[in-house]
C-alpha positions as CSV (number, residue, x, y, z in Angstrom):
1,X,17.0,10.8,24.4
2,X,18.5,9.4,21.1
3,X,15.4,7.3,18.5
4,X,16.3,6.0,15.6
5,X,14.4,3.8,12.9
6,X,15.9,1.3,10.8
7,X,14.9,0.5,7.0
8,X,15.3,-2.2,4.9
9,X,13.3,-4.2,2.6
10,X,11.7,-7.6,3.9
11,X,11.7,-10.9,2.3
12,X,8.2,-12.0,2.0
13,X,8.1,-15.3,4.6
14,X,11.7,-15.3,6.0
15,X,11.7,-14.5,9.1
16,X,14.8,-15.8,9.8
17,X,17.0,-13.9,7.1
18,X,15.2,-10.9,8.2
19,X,16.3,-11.0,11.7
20,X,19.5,-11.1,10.4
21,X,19.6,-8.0,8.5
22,X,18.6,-6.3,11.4
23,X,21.2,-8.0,13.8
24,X,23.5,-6.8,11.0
25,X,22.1,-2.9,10.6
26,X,21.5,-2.8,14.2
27,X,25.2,-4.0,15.7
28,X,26.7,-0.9,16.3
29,X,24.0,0.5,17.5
30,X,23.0,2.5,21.2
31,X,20.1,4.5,21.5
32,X,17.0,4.6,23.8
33,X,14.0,3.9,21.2
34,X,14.2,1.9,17.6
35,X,11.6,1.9,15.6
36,X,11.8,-1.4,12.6
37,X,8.8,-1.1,9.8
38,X,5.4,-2.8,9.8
39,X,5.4,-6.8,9.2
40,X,9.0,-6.4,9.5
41,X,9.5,-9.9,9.7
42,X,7.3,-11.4,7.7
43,X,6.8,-8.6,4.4
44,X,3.6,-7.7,3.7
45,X,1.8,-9.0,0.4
46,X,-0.2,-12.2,1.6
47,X,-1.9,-13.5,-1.0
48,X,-4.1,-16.4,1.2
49,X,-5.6,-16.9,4.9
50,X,-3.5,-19.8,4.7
51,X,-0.1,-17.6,4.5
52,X,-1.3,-15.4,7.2
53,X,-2.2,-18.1,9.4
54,X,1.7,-20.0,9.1
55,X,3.2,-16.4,9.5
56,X,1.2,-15.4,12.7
57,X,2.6,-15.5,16.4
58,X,1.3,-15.2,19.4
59,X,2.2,-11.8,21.2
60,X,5.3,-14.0,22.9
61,X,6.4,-15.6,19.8
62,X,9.6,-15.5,17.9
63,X,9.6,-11.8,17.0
64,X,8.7,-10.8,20.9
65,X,11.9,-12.8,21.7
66,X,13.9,-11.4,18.8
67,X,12.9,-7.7,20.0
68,X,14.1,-8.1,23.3
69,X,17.4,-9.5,22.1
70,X,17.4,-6.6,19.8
71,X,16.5,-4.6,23.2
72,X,19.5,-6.3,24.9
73,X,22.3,-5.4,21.9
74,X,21.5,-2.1,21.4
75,X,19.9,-0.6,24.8
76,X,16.9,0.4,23.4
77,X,13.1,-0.2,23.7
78,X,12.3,-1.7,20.5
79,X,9.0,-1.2,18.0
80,X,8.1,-3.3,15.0
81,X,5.5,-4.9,13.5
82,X,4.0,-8.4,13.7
83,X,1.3,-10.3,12.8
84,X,-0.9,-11.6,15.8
85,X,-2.8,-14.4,16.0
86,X,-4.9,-14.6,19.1
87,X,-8.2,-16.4,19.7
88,X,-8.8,-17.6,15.7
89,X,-7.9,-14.1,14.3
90,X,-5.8,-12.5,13.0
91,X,-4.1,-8.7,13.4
92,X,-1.5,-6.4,11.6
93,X,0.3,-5.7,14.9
94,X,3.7,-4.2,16.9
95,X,5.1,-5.0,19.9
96,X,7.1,-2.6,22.2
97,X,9.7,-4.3,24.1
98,X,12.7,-3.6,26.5
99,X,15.2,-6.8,27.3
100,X,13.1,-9.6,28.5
101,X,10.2,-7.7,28.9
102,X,7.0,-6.7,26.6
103,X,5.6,-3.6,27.2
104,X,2.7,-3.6,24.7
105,X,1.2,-4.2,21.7
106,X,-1.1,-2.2,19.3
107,X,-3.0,-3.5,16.8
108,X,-4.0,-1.7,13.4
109,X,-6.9,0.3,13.5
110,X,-7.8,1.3,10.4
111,X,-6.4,-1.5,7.5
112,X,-5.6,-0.7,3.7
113,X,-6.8,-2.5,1.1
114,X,-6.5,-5.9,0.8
115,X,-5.5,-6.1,4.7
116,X,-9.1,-5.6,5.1
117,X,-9.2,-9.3,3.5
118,X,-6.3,-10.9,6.3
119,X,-6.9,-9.1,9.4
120,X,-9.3,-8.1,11.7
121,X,-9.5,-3.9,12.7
122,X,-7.8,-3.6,16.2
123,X,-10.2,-4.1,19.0
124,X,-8.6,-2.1,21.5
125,X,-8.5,1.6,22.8
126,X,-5.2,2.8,22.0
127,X,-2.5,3.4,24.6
128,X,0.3,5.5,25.6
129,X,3.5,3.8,27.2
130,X,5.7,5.2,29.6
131,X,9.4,3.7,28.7
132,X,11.5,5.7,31.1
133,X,13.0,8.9,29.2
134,X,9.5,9.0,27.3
135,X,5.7,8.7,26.8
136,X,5.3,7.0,23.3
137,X,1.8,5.7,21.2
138,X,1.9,3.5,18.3
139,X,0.0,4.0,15.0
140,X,1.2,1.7,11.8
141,X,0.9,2.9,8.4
142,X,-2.1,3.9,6.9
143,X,-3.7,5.2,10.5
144,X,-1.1,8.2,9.6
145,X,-4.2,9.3,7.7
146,X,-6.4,9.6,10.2
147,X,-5.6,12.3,12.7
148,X,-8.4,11.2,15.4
149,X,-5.9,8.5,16.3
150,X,-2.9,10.7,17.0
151,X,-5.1,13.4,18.6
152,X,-5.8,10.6,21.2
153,X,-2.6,9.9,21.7
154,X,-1.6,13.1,22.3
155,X,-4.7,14.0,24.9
156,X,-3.8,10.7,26.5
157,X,0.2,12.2,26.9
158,X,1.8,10.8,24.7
159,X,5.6,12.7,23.4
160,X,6.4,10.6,20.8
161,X,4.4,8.4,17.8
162,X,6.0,5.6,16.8
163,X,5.0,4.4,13.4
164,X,6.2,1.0,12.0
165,X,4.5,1.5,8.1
166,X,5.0,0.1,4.8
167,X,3.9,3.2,3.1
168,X,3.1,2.6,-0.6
169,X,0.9,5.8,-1.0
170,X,3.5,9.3,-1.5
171,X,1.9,11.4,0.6
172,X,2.3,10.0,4.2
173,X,5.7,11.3,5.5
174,X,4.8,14.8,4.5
175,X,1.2,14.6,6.2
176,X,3.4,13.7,9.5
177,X,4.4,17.3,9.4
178,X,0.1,18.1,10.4
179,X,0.2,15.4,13.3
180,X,2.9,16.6,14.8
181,X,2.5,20.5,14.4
182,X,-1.1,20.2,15.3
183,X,-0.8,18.1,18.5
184,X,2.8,19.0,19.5
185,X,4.4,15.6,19.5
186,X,7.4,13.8,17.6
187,X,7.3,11.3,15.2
188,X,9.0,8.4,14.1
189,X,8.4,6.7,11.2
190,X,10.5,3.7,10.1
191,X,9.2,2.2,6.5
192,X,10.4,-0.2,4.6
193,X,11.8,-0.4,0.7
194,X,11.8,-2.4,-2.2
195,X,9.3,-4.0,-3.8
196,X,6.8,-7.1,-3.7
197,X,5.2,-8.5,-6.7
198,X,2.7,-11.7,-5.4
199,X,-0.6,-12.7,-6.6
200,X,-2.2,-9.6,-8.3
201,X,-0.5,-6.8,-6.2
202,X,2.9,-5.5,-7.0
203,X,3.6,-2.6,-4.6
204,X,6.6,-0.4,-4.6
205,X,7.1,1.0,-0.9
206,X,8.5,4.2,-0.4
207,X,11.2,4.3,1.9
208,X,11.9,8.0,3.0
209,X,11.9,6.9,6.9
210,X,12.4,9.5,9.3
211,X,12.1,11.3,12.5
212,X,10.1,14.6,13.0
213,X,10.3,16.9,15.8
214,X,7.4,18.5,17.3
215,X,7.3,21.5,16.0
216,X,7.7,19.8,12.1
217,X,11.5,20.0,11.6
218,X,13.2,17.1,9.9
219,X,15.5,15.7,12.0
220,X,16.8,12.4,10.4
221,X,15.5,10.7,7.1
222,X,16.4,8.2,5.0
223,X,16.9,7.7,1.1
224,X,13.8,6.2,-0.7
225,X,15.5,2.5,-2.2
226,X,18.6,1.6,0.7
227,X,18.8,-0.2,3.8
228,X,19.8,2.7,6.5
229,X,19.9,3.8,9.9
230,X,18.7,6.8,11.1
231,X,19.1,8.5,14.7
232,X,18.4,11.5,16.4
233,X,19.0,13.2,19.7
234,X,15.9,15.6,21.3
235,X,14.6,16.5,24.3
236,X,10.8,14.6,24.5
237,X,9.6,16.9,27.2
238,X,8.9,19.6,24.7
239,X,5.9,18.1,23.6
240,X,4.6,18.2,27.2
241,X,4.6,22.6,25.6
242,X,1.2,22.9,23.9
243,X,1.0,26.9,24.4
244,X,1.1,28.4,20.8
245,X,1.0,31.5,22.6
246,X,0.1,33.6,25.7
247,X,-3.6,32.6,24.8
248,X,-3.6,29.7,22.6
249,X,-3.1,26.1,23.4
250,X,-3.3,23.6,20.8
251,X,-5.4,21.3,23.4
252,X,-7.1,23.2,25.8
253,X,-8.4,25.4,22.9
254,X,-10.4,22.0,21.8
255,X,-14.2,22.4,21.5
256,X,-15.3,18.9,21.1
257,X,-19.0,19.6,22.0
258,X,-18.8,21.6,18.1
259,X,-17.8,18.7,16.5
260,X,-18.2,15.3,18.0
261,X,-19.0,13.5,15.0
């Protein structure tokens, strides 16, 4: 199959102008999985419940409909990042989608700082998604840092993590080498660049998107501070191989009962 991420740095409430960067990045563009960053739409530093509220959607709003034309233009299923407004609350969120269908959402389990003041944690067991050439999960930024989540995934089947971010913190896309060596999965982190001043918080975010294999080889990433487009071919059923060797396999070798915490 052929994933790709695409990076770029957000205007903070423009949804509009946004969507047409990506049109633009994304034109000549085929591939069967793109993966946009976190609150791609919308950027990221809210400083009010008021902002959040008048940038929220419903799981079928605009974004779901700009996705699937995305999904339409370039072949792919398409991944990015939302923010979900369901029942009076609110959720750091990404849709997968493929042409006029949505194929689910995920919702950020474990918010960083000042999300804890906007959102509400996800609610809901995380799943894996069959989209045809591939079994994918979702994680979105900071739940890189947490490796219970992609150890689900993986146990669950999943080939390939998808991970829309808006990493500030320089650490994360080296730490993706331990989540896919240790559960023998891909990875495909799109982030965003640039930087947001607003209220009190002025973040720089790292750029550096990129697409790991399963066994911790590099196989596409971007430059820290440009808009770019990043694709890679591979063959997802190698993560279905969890045999280290004759004797070892990274999953069956679990002991859970030693260490459910």
């Amino acid at each position: 199959m052929i994933a790709g991420y695409l990076q770029f740095a957000p205007l903070f409430g423009s949804k509009e102008p946004n969507f047409d960067v990506i049109r633009s990045l994304a034109y000549d563009v085929r591939a069967d999985l793109l993966v946009l960053p976190e609150l791609f739409a919308t950027g990221y530093t809210f400083t009010s419940p008021d902002e959040v509220k008048t940038l929220s959607e419903p799981v079928n709003g605009p974004t779901a409909r700009f996705l699937m034309e995305l999904s339409a233009l370039t072949g792919a299923v398409m991944v990015g990042g939302f923010v979900e407004t369901e029942n009076g609350k609110y959720y750091n969120s990404c849709l997968v989608t493929d042409h006029e269908k949505i194929l689910g959402t995920y919702r950020k389990i474990h918010l960083f700082n000042k999300e804890k003041l906007w959102f509400s944690p996800g609610d809901r067991l995380p799943e894996v998604i069959d989209i045809g050439k591939a079994k994918i999960g979702a994680i979105i930024c900071f739940d890189w840092i947490f490796p219970e989540l992609c150890r689900t995934l993986a146990l669950k089947g999943a080939q390939v993590i998808v991970h829309p971010s808006n990493l500030v913190l320089p650490w994360a896309q080296r730490t993706l080498f331990a989540r896919c060596i240790e559960n023998r999965v891909f990875a495909v982190t799109a982030n965003r660049i640039g930087r947001e001043q607003r209220g009190n918080d002025d973040f720089t975010f790292t750029g550096g998107s990129q697409i790991m294999s399963c066994t911790g080889e590099i196989l596409s990433s971007a430059p820290t501070d440009q808009p770019f487009v990043g694709l890679a071919g591979f063959d997802p059923s190698k993560a279905d191989q969890k045999m280290i060797n004759p004797f070892n396999d990274l999953l069956g070798d679990r002991r859970p009962e030693m260490y459910n915490l």
